[in-house]
C-alpha positions in Angstrom: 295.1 47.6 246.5 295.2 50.1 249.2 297.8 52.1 247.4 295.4 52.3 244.6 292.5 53.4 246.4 294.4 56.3 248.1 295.9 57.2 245.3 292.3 57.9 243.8 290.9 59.3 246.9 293.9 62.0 245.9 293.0 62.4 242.7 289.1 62.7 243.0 290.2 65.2 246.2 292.8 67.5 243.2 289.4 67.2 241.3 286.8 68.5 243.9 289.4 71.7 244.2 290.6 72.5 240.5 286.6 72.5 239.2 284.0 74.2 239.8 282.0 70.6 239.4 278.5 72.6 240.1 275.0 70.8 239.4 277.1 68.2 238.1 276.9 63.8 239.6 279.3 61.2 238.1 278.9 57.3 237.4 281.7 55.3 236.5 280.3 51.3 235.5 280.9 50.6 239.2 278.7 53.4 240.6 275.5 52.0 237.8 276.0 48.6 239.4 275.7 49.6 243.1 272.0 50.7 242.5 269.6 47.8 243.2 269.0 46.2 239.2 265.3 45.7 237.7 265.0 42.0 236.6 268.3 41.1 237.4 270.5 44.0 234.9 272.0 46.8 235.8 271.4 49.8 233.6 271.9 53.6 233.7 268.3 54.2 234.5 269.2 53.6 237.6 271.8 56.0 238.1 269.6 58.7 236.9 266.9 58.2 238.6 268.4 58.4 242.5 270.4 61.8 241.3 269.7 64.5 243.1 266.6 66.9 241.2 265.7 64.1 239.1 261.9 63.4 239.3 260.0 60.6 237.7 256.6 59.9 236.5 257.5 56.5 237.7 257.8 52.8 236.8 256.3 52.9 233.5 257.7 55.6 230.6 260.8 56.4 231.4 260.4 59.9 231.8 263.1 62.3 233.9 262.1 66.0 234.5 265.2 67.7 236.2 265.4 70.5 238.1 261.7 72.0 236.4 262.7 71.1 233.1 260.5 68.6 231.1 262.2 65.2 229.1 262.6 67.3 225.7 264.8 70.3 227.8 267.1 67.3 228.6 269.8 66.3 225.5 271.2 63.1 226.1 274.9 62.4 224.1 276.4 59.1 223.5 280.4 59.9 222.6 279.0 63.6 221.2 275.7 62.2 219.2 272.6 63.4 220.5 270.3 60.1 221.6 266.4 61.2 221.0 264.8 58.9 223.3 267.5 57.4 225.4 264.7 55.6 227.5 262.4 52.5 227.0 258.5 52.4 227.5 258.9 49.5 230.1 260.7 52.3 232.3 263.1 49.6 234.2 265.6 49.9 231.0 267.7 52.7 228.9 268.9 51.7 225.3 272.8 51.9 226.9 274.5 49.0 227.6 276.1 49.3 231.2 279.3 46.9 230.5 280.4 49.5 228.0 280.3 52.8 230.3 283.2 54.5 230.6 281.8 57.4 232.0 278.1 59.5 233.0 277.9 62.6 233.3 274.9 64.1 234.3 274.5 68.1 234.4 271.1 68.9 236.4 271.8 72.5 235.3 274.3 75.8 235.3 276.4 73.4 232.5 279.3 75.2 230.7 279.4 77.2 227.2 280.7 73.0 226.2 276.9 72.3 225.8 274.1 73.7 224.0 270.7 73.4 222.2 269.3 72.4 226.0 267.5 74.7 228.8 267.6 72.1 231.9 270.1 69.6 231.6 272.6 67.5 229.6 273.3 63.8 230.1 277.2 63.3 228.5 277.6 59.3 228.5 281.0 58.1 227.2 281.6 54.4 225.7 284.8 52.4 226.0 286.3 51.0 223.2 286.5 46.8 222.7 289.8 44.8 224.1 292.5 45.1 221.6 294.5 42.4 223.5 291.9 39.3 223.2 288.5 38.4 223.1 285.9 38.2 225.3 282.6 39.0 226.4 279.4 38.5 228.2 276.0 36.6 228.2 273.0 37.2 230.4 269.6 36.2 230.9 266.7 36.9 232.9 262.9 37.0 232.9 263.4 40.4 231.9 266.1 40.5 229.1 268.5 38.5 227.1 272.0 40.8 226.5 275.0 39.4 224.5 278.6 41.8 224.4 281.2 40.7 222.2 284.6 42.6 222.0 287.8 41.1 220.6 291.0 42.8 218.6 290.6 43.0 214.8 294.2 41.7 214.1 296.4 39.0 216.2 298.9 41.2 218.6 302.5 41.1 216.7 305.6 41.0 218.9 303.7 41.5 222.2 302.1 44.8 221.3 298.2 45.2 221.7 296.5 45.2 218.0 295.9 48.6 216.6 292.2 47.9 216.0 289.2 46.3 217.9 285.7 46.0 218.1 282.5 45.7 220.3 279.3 44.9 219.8 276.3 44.2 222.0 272.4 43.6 221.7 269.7 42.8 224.0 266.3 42.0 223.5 263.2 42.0 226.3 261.6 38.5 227.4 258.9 39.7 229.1 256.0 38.9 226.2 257.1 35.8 226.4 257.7 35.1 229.9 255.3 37.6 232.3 252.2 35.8 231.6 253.7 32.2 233.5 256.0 33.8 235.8 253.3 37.5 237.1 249.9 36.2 236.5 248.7 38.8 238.8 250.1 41.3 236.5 247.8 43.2 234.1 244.6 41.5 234.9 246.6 38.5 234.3 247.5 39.6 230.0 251.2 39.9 231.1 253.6 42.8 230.8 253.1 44.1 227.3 256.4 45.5 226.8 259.2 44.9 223.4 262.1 46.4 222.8 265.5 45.7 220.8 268.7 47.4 221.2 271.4 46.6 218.9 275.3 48.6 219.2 278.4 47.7 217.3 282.0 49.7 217.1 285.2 49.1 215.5 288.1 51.7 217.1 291.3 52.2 215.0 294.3 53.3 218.0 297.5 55.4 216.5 300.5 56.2 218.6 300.7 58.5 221.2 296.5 57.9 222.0 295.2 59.3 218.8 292.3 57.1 217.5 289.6 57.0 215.2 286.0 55.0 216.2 283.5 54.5 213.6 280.1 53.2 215.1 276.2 52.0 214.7 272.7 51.0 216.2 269.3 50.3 216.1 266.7 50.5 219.0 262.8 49.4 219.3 260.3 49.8 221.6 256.6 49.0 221.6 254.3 49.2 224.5 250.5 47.9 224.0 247.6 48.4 226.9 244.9 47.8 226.5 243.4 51.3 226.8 247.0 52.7 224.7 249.3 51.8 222.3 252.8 53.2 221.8 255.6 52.4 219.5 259.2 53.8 218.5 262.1 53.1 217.1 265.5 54.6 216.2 268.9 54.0 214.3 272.0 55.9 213.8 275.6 56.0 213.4 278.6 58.5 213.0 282.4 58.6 213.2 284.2 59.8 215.7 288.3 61.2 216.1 290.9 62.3 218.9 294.2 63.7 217.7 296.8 64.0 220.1 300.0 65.8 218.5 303.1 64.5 219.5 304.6 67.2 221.8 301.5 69.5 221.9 299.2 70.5 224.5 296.1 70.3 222.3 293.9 67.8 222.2 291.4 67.7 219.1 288.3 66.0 219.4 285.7 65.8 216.0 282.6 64.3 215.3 279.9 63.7 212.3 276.8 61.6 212.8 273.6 61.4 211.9 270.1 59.6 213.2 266.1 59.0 212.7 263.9 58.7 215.0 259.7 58.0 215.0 257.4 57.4 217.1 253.5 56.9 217.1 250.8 56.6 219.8 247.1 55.3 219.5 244.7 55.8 222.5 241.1 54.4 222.5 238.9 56.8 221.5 241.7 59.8 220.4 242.5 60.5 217.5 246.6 59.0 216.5 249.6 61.0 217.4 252.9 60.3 215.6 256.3 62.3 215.5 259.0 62.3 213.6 263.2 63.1 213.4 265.9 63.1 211.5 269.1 64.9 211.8 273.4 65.1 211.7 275.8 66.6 213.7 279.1 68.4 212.6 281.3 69.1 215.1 284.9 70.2 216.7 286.3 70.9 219.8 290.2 71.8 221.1 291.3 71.3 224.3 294.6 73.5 225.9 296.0 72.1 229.1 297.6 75.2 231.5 299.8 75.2 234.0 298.1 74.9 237.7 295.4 72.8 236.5 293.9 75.7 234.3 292.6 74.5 231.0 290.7 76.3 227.9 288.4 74.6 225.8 286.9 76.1 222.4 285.0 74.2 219.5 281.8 74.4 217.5 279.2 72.4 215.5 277.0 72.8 212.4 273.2 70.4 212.4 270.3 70.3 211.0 267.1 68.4 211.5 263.9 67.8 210.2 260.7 67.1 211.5 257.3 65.9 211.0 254.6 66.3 213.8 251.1 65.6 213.9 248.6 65.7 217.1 245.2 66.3 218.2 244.2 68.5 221.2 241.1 68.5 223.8 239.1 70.2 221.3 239.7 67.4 218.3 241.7 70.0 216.0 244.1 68.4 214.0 247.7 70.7 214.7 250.6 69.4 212.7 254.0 70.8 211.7 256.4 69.9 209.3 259.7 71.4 209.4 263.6 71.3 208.8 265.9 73.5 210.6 270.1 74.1 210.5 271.8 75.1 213.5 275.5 76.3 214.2 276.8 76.6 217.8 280.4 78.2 218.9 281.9 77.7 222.3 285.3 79.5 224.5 285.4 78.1 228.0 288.3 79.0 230.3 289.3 78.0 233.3 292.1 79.3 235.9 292.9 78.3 239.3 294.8 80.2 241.6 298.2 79.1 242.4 297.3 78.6 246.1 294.1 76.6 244.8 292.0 79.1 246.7 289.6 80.0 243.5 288.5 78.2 240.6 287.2 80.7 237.9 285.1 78.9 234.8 284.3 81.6 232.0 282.3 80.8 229.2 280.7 82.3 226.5 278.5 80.7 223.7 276.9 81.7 220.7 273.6 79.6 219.3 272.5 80.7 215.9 269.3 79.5 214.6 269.9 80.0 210.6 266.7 78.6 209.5 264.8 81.2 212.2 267.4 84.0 211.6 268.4 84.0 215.4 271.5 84.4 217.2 271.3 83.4 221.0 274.1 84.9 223.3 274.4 82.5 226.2 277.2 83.6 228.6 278.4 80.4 231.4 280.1 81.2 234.6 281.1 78.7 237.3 283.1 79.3 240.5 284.2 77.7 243.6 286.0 78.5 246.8 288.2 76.5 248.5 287.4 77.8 252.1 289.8 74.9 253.6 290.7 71.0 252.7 287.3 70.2 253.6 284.7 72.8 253.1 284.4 74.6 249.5 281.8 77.3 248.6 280.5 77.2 244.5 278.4 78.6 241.8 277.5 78.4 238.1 274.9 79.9 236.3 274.4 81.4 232.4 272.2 81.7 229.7 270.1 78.2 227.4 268.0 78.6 224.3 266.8 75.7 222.4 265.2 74.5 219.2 263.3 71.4 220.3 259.5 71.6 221.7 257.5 68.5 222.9 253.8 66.9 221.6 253.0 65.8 224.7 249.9 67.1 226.9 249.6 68.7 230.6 246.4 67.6 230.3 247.0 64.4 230.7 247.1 62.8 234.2 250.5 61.1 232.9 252.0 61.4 229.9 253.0 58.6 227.9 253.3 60.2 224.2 256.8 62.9 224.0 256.7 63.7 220.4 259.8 66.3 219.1 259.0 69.2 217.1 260.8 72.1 216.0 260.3 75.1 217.7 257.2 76.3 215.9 256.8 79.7 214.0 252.7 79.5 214.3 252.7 81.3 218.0 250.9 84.8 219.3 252.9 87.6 218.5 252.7 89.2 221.8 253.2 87.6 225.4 252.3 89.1 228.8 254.4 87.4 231.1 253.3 86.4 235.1 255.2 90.3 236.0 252.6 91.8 233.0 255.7 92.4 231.1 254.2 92.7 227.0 256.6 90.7 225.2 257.1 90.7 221.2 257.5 86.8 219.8 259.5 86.3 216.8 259.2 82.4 216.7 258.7 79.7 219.3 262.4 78.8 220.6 262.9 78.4 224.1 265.3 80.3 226.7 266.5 79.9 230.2 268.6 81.1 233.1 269.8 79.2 235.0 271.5 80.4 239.2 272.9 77.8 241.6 274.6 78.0 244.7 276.0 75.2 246.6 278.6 73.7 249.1 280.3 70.5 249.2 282.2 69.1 252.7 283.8 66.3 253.5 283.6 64.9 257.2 286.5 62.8 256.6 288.1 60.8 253.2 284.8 58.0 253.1 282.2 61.2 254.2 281.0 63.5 252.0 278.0 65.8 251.9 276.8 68.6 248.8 274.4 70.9 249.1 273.0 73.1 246.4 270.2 75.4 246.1 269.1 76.3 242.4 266.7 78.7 240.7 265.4 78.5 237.1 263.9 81.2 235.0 262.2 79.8 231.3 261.4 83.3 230.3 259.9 81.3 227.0 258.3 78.5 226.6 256.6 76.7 223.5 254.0 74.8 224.2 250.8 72.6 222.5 247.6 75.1 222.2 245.4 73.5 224.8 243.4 76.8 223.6 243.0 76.9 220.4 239.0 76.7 219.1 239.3 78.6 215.4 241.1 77.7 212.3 243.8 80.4 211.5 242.8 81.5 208.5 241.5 84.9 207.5 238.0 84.0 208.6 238.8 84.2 212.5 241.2 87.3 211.8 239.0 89.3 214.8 240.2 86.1 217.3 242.9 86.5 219.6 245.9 84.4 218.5 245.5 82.6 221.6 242.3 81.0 220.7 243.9 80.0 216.9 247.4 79.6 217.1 248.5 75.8 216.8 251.1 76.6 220.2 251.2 79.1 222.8 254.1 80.9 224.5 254.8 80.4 228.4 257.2 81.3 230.9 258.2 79.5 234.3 260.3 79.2 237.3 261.4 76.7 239.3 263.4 77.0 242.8 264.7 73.9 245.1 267.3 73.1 246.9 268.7 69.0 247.0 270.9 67.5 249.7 273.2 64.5 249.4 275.3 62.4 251.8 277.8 60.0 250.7 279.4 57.1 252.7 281.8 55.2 251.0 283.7 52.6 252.6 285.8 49.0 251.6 282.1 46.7 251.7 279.7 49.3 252.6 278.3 52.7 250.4 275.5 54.9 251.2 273.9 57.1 248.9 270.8 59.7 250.3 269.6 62.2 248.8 266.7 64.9 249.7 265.2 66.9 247.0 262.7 69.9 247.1 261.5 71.3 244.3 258.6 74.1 243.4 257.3 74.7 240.0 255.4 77.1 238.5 253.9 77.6 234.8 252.6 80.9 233.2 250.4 80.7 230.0 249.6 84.0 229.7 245.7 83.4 231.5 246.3 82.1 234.9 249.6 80.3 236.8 249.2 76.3 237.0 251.4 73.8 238.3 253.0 71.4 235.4 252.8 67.8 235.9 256.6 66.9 237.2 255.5 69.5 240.3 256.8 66.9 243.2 257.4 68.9 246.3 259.6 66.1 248.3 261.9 63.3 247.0 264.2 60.7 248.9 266.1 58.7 247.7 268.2 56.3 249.8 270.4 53.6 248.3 272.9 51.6 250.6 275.3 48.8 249.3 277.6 45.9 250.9 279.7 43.6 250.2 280.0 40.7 251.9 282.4 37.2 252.7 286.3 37.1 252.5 286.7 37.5 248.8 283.5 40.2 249.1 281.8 37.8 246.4 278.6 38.4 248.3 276.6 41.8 247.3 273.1 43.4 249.2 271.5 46.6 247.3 269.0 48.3 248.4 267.0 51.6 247.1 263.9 52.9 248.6 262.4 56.2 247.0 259.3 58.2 248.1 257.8 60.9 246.3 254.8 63.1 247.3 252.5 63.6 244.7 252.5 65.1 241.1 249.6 67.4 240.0 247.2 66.1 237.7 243.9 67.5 236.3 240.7 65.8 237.9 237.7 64.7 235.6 234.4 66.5 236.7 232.2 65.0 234.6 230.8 64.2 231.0 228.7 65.0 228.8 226.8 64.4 225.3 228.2 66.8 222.9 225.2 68.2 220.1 227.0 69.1 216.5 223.4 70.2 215.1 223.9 68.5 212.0 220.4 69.5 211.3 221.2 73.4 211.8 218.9 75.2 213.1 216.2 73.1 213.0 217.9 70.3 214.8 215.6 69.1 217.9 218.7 69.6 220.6 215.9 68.8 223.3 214.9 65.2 222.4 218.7 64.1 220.6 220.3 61.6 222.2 223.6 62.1 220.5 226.2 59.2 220.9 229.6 61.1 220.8 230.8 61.6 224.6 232.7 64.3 226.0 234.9 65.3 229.0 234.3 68.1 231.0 237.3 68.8 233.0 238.0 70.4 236.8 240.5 73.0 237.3 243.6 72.5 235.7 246.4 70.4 237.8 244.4 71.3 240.9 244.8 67.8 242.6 247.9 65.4 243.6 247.9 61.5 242.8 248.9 59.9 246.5 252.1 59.6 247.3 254.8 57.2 245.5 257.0 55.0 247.3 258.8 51.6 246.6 261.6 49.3 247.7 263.9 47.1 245.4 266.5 45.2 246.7 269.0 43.0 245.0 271.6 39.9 246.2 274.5 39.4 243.7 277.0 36.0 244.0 280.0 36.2 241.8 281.6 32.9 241.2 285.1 33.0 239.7 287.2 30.6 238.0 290.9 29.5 237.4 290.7 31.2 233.5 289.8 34.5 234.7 286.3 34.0 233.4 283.4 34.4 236.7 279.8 33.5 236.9 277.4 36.0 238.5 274.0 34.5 240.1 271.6 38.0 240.2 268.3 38.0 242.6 266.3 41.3 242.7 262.5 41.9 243.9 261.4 45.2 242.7 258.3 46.9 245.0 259.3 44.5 247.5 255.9 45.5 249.6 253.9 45.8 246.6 253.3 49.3 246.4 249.9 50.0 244.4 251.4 53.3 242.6 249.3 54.7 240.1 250.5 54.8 236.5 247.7 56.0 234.0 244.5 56.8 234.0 242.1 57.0 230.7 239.7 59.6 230.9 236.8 57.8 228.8 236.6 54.8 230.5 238.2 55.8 234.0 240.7 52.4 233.6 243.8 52.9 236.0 246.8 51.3 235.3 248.9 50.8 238.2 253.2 51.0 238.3 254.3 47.2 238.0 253.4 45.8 241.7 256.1 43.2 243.8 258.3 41.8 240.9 260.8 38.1 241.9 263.5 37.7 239.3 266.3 35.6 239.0 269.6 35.8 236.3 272.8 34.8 235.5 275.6 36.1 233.6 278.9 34.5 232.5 281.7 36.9 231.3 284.7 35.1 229.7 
């Protein structure tokens, strides 16, 4: 076992000097399960949310805004298909199924030319395939969830060789409908946790010689949330194929993809008009991969989608905006890497083209990353490039938090000028986004179990679409004297965002440490005034520790505490009766006593909710038996002090709805 672990410390060490590896943390299946579980499963939630420049709105939503970019600037993958809303309502939960990660890579910014159609981050999660040598799998259950995996060859193994095919399925389904009104009576003025959701997976993998393989997969999510001031529901499906060829005697790998997906999702609010958004789409893609002596590698591919969407909101004013829209992309890659033959440098050139067919656009987005390997222990690094993208979100910065993230297009129904925050006039063709994005960083290790990575960042949105929180006029030819600002359906802004996030990582035989440091300053320009968006959290900590104990390290202790200073929201001044003078002139405005109410707001974002903080901690027993099956007995207590952390606010009624308070569970899981 020893041999094993330093052979790994070597290769992970080969790793940290052949890549650039900048704005970039990894999670093996091991790594997920070290963060402290909510209601007794591990998830990849978790990982997320303790990664350095990750903020989020908290317990309930499952929203992540990384490094100043908001949830739609993020594009989640699953094996190459993009995953639309990789997050449940309930906010403890993903729709992933942590006993099938491979791999998680998460990319808080400066990514390669690899990844497009995002401006803040990419989250690249990779699937194992099922056991082609037997079967097996897992059951679980807690107050929380029910999860099943099955995995199993397709064919008996002939003449001791593993069966070319196998398959794995999974599906889990939430309890807590059923079991928070009994077991958290204190919960929801006693009504429970309102929370559903399904999450169904299955794939069947088809292995040649020499690695090549073919995979061929499915699934289905739902989620439905009801308050009792809100109601949210969505649900998704999907599948696609996907193919590695490895020719025999070649340095190429080739990599191909086609999928395709839906998703929908629709939000009533008491008193508000509904909101509802939909998505459909397919991927096409390649990729080739060239191995080079000295660890160099070049990478080159591309991919042809399209999408359509369908997009209907209300803002402050009660005009209906609503979009309807189908859009084709195609996106070509070259990435290159060398390192030196004394593994001093490590050069990462990249250069990506974006075209926009259904907008007539072509986005140039050159990718550079670099690293210097100053000795064994300390190296110097930096990435940066150009990001467009095609996707802009429903949701509203006027909300205190937001729980509806509609996906649109990027709409063509913007100004056609935009003054920037430097009074730079800027012509607007359509309503895509772009980014740059500049970081700079250094890792060091204090010794093989010690390591620490620092990295300062700066992002630029030079455009950004957003809702028309503005708009008063119809635009028709009526208004034609109104500014576009006041008519237009979405309005152009630009942004920046600066921080710099520290992390320190102990890793020993029973004991890991994970703390990280995060601060972040964001800025948004609309074109009238600059505000600060809702993510806006100046400090973040983040401090998980692990440790294993007894003689066969059966024994397990997690524990995460986070604290978060607070995020900007706009404060209610006041209310009032709104007149609509349905008598015209004549109406007697003096004596009325109309019943509609209104909201009059303060100035925008110009307060902080108090500080968020919490502590979860989780005991794990393993039990294992003679035919290599174990039983695992799971305790967790999420906000172990009962943190009051607020969650939502309605306007109308000024109901508060508070992040889930001190949560007991127990489960079990047998995997055979």
């Amino acid at each position: 076992m020893d041999a094993l672990i330093k052979k790994d410390l070597k290769r992970v060490l080969k790793t940290k000097k052949t890549k650039p590896d900048v704005g970039i943390i990894k999670f093996d299946q091991k790594g997920i399960e070290r963060i402290p579980v909510y209601g007794a499963e591990s998830d990849v939630l978790g990982a997320v949310s303790v990664t350095p420049g990750v903020t989020t709105t908290g317990d309930q939503g499952g929203q992540f805004y990384i490094r100043g970019g908001t949830p739609i600037q993020n594009k989640t993958l699953l094996d190459g298909m993009t995953i639309y809303n990789p997050f449940h309502s309930i906010g403890f939960f993903s729709i992933f199924e942590t006993e099938l990660i491979k791999s998680v890579d998460i990319y808080t910014g400066g990514f390669e030319s690899k990844y497009g159609g995002r401006i803040s981050s990419i989250m690249d999660i990779s699937y194992r395939d099922g056991d082609r040598g037997s079967f097996g799998g897992k059951v679980s259950l807690s107050p929380f969830l029910a999860k099943l995996v099955l995995e199993g060859p397709l064919s008996k193994a002939k003449k001791g060789k593993l069966s070319p095919g196998s398959y794995i399925f999974t599906a889990k389904h939430s309890l807590l409908d059923y079991t928070s009104k009994s077991l958290y009576p204190r919960v929801n003025d006693g009504n429970g946790l309102p929370f559903n959701f399904t999450d169904l997976y299955g794939k069947i993998t088809f292995t040649g010689d020499g690695g090549s393989k073919v995979s061929v997969f499915g699934f289905h999510n739902q989620d439905s949330v009801n308050y009792q001031v809100a109601d949210l529901n969505w649900q998704a499906s999907g599948g696609g194929l996907n193919f590695l060829l490895v020719p025999t005697g070649s340095p190429v790998f080739i990599r191909g993809h086609v999928n395709g997906s839906n998703f929908q999702t629709t939000f009533n609010e008491a008193q508000v008009q509904p909101r509802s958004s939909k998505i459909g789409g397919f991927d096409l893609g390649f990729d080739f991969s060239y191995f080079l002596k000295n660890e160099g590698e070049m990478n080159y591919g591309f991919n042809f989608s399209g999408f359509n969407t369908a997009f209907v909101t209300y803002n402050e004013a009660q005009r209906k905006i609503e979009l309807y829209n189908f859009n084709t992309e195609i996106g070509a890659y070259y990435n290159y890497r060398r390192v030196s033959k004394n593994l001093r440098w490590v050069m990462q050139a990249g250069f990506r083209v974006q075209a926009y067919a259904s907008m007539s656009t072509i986005s140039p987005e050159p990718r550079l990353g670099l690293k210097f390997n100053a000795s064994d222990k300390l190296r110097l690094k930096f990435s940066g490039g150009r990001y467009s993208q095609n996707f802009t979100s429903a949701s509203s910065d006027k909300d205190i938090v937001n729980l509806f993230n509609g996906l649109l297009s990027a709409p063509t129904n913007v100004q056609e000028e935009f003054v920037n925050e430097y009074g730079v006039t800027k012509k607007i063709k359509n309503g895509l986004q772009y980014a740059w994005h500049g970081i700079l960083g250094l890792e060091y290790d204090l010794n093989k179990n010690n390591f620490i990575n620092v990295e300062g960042y700066y992002k630029y949105f030079s455009q950004l679409s957003n809702i028309n929180q503005n708009k008063l006029y119809e635009d028709v030819s009526q208004f034609a004297n109104v500014a576009d600002v006041f008519k237009k359906d979405f309005i152009i802004e630009s942004g920046q965002t600066y921080g710099v996030d520290v992390l320190y990582k102990l890793s020993l035989k029973r004991l890991f440490f994970w703390g990280v440091y995060s601060y972040s300053h964001s800025t948004r320009w609309d074109g009238f005034t600059q505000y600060f968006p809702v993510f806006d959290r100046r400090h973040n900590i983040n401090v998980v520790g692990s440790y294993q104990l007894g003689k066969k390290q059966d024994l397990e202790l997690n524990v995460r505490w986070n604290l978060g200073s607070g995020l900007p929201f706009t404060p209610t001044a006041g209310f009032y009766q709104g007149e609509n003078f349905t008598g015209g002139v004549t109406t007697d405005y003096v004596t009325n006593n109309p019943s509609t109410i209104s909201t009059l707001l303060g100035t925008f974002n110009s307060r902080r909710l108090p500080y968020y903080h919490r502590l979860d901690i989780t005991v794990k027993k393993k039990f294992e038996f003679k035919n290599k099956t174990h039983l695992e007995l799971i305790g967790s207590i999420t906000n172990a002090y009962n943190r009051k952390n607020i969650f939502y606010v309605n306007r109308i009624t000024s109901k508060i709805i508070y992040q889930f308070p001190l949560l007991p569970s127990l489960g079990v899981s047998y995997k055979f």
